[in-house]
C-alpha positions in Angstrom: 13.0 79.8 31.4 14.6 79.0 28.2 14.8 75.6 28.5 11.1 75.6 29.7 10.3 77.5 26.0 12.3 75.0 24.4 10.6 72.1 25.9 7.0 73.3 24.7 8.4 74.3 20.8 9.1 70.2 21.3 6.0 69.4 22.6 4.3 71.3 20.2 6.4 69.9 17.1 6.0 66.5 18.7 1.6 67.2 18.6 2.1 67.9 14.6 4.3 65.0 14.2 1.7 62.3 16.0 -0.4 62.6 12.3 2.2 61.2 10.3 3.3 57.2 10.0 6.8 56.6 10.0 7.5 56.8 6.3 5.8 60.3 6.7 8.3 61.4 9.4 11.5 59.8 7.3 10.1 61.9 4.3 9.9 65.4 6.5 13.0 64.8 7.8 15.0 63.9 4.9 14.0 65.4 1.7 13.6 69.0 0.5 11.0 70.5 -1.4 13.8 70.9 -4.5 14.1 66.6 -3.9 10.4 66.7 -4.4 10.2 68.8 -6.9 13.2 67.4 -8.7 11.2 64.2 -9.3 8.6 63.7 -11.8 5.5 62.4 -10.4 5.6 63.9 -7.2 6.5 67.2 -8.8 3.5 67.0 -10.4 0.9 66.3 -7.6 2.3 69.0 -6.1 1.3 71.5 -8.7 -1.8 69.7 -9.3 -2.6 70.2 -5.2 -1.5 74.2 -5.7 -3.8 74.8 -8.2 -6.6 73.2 -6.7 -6.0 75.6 -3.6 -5.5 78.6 -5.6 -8.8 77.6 -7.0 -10.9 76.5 -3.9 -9.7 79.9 -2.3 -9.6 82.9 -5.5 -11.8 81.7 -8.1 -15.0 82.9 -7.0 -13.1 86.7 -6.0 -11.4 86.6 -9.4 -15.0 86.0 -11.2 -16.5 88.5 -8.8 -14.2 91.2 -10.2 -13.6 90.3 -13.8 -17.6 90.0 -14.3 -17.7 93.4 -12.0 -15.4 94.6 -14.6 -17.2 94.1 -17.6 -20.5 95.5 -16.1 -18.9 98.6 -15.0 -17.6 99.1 -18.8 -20.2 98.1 -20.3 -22.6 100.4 -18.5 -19.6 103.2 -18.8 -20.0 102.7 -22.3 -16.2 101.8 -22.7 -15.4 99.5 -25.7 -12.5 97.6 -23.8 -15.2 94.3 -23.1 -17.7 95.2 -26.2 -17.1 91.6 -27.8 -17.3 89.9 -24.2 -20.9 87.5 -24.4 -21.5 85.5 -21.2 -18.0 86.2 -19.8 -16.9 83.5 -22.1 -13.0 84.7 -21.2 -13.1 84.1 -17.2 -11.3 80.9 -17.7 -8.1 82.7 -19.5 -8.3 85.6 -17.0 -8.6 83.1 -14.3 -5.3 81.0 -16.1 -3.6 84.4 -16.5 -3.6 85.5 -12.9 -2.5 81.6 -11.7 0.8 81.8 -14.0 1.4 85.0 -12.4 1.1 83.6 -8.7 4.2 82.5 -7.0 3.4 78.0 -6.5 2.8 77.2 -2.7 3.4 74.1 -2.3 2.1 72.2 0.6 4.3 68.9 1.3 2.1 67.8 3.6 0.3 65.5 1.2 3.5 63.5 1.3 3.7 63.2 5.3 0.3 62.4 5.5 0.4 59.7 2.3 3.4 58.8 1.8 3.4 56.1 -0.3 2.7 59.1 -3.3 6.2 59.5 -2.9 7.5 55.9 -2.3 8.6 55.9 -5.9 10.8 58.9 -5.3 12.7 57.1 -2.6 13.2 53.9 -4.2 14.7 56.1 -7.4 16.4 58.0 -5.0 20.4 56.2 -5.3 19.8 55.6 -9.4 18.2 59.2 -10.1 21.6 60.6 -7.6 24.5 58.6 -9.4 22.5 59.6 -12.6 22.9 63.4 -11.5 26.5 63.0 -10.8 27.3 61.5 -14.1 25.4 64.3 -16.2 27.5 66.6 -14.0 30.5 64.9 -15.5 29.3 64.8 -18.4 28.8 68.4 -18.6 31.8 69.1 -17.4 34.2 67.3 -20.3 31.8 68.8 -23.0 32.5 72.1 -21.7 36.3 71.7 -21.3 36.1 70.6 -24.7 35.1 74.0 -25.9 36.8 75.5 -24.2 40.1 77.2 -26.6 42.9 75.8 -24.7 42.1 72.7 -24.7 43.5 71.8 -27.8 46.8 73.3 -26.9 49.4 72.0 -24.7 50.8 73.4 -21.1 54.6 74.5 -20.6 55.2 74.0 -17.0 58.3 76.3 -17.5 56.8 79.0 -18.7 53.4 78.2 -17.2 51.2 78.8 -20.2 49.2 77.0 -23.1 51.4 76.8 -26.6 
């Protein structure tokens, strides 16, 4: 029975594999979403393709309650939206709401075109050995601060002098 349940989970991640090309499997098997999100470019069709989602699915809720909003003060007389002409701020409130949304990102667009993030794989070696020597880097700066290094260690006594 178990093996039977295991076979169709296979099958069925073998159906939503069958879309992508090869690159687009290589890409879903090897990288992250931090790898895609550590590099540039593809870092920033991602956030590009989030917005346009949060926009295609909230924006016309988000104006249907802030310009239900300002009706219902306005007609309650409340001054909280008396200088608000032709709902002139629904594009802040709208901006607002997104920088308050937790990003879902959808890597998809990578497995289905890949070559958006062929760029990211060809940088992939430089951009690692790169990392590693910041790392480094970081590391000697910060012992450098540090107050013993200045002083020497006394392997008798085990302590800096």
């Amino acid at each position: 029975m178990n093996n039977n349940l295991s076979q169709r989970e296979e099958n069925i991640e073998d159906l939503d594999n069958e879309d992508y090309s090869e690159m687009g499997l290589y890409l879903k098997n090897t990288f992250s979403l931090d790898d895609f999100l550590d590099f540039d470019k593809t870092r920033e069709i991602l956030e590009k393709n989030s917005r346009w989602e949060y926009e295609k699915k909230l924006e016309k809720d988000i104006e249907v309650f802030y310009k239900g909003e300002i009706e219902y003060n306005k007609t309650d007389l409340s001054s909280m939206f008396a200088n608000e002409y032709n709902y002139k701020n629904l594009g802040i409130f709208q901006s607002l709401i997104y920088t308050l949304l937790k990003p879902k990102y959808d890597l998809e667009i990578f497995y289905l075109n890949p070559e958006y993030a062929k760029e990211m794989v060809e940088s992939l070696e430089e951009r690692a050995i790169e990392k590693e020597k910041q790392r480094l880097d970081n590391i000697r700066n910060n012992y450098l601060t540090l107050e013993n290094s200045k002083k020497s260690f006394d392997w008798k006594t085990k302590t800096y002098k």
